[in-house]
C-alpha positions in Angstrom: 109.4 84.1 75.8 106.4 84.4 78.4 105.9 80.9 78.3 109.7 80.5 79.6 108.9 83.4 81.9 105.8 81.1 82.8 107.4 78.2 83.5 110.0 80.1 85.7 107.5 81.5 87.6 106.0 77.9 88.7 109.0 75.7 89.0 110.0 78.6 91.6 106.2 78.8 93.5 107.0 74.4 93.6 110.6 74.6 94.9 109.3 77.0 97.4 106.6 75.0 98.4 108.6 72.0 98.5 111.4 73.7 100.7 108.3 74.3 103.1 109.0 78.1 102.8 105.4 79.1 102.1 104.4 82.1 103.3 101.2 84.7 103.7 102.7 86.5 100.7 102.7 82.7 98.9 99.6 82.5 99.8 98.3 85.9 98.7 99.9 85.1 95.3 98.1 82.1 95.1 94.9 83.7 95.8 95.6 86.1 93.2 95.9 84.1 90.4 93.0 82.2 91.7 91.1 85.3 91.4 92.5 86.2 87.9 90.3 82.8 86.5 87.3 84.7 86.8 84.3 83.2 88.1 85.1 80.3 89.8 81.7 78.6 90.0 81.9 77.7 85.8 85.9 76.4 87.2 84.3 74.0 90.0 82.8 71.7 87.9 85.7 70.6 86.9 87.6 70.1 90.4 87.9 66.9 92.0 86.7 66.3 95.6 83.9 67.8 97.9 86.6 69.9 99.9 88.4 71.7 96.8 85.0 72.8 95.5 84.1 74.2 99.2 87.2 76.0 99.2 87.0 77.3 96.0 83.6 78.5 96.6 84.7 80.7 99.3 87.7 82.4 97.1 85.6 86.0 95.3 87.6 88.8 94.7 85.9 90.8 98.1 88.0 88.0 100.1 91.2 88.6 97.9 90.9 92.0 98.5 90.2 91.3 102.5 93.4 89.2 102.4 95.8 91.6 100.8 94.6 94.2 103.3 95.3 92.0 106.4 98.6 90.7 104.9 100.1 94.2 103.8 99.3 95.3 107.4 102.0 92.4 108.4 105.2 93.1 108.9 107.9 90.8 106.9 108.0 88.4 110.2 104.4 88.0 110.5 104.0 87.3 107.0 106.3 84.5 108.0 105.1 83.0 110.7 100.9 84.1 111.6 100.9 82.0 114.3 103.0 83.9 116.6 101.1 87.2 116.8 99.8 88.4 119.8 96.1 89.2 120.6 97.4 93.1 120.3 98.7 93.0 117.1 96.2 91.0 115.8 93.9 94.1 117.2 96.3 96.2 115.7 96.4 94.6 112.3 92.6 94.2 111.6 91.9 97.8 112.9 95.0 99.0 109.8 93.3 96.7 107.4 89.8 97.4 109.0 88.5 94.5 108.9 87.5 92.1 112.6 89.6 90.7 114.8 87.9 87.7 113.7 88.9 87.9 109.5 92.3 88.3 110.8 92.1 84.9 112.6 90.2 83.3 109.4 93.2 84.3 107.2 95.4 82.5 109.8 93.8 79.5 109.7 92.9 79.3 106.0 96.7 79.9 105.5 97.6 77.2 107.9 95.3 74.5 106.2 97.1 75.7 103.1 100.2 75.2 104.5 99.0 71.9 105.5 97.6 70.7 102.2 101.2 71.8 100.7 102.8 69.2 103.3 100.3 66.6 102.7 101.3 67.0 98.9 104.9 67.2 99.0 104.7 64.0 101.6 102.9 62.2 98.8 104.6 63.3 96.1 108.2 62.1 97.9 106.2 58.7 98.3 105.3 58.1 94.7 109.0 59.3 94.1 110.3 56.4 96.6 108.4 54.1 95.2 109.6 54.9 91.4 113.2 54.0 92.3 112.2 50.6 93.7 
């Protein structure tokens, strides 16, 4: 039964991803069960690519935590779309989730590299899928 729930679970995170409806709350997730690995270090071995095993390197639990404070000091829209908030709220946000001005725009952009690493893959992935019908 958990493995069903399981597989639920993922082929919902993938549709999402594919419908290009990720969001901070996507991404928190994410993080999340990147975090419930354990130590990622003993995981990096095994990752392909100079770029994965930077980015994993940066993903502890301190910067989960620092992420789910900024994000739950969103509101529903932000969470949405990052991009559009203003220097004020941004203020606003990292004083709520007391963290810097400066995490809060770190979270953006890690979020919209994500974002763009989900396109990359789902631009690929429609590619091999062309090319399987030929």
């Amino acid at each position: 039964m958990f493995e069903k729930f399981k597989k639920k679970a993922i082929e919902k995170a993938a549709m999402k991803m594919i419908k290009e409806d990720f969001t901070l709350d996507d991404f928190l997730n994410q993080l999340n069960k990147l975090g419930k690995i354990g130590n990622l270090s003993k995981v990096m071995p095994g990752l392909g690519g100079t770029a994965s095993k930077m980015a994993m390197s940066q993903i502890n639990d301190k910067f989960i935590d620092k992420c789910k404070l900024i994000i739950e000091a969103m509101n529903e829209d932000e969470r949405r779309e990052p991009k559009s908030l203003s220097s004020e709220r941004k203020k606003s946000i990292a004083a709520e989730a007391n963290v810097t001005v400066e995490e809060v725009d770190g979270l953006i952009k890690q979020f919209e590299q994500a974002k763009r690493m989900m396109s990359m893959l789902r631009n690929q992935s429609a590619k091999i899928n062309n090319k399987r019908k030929f």
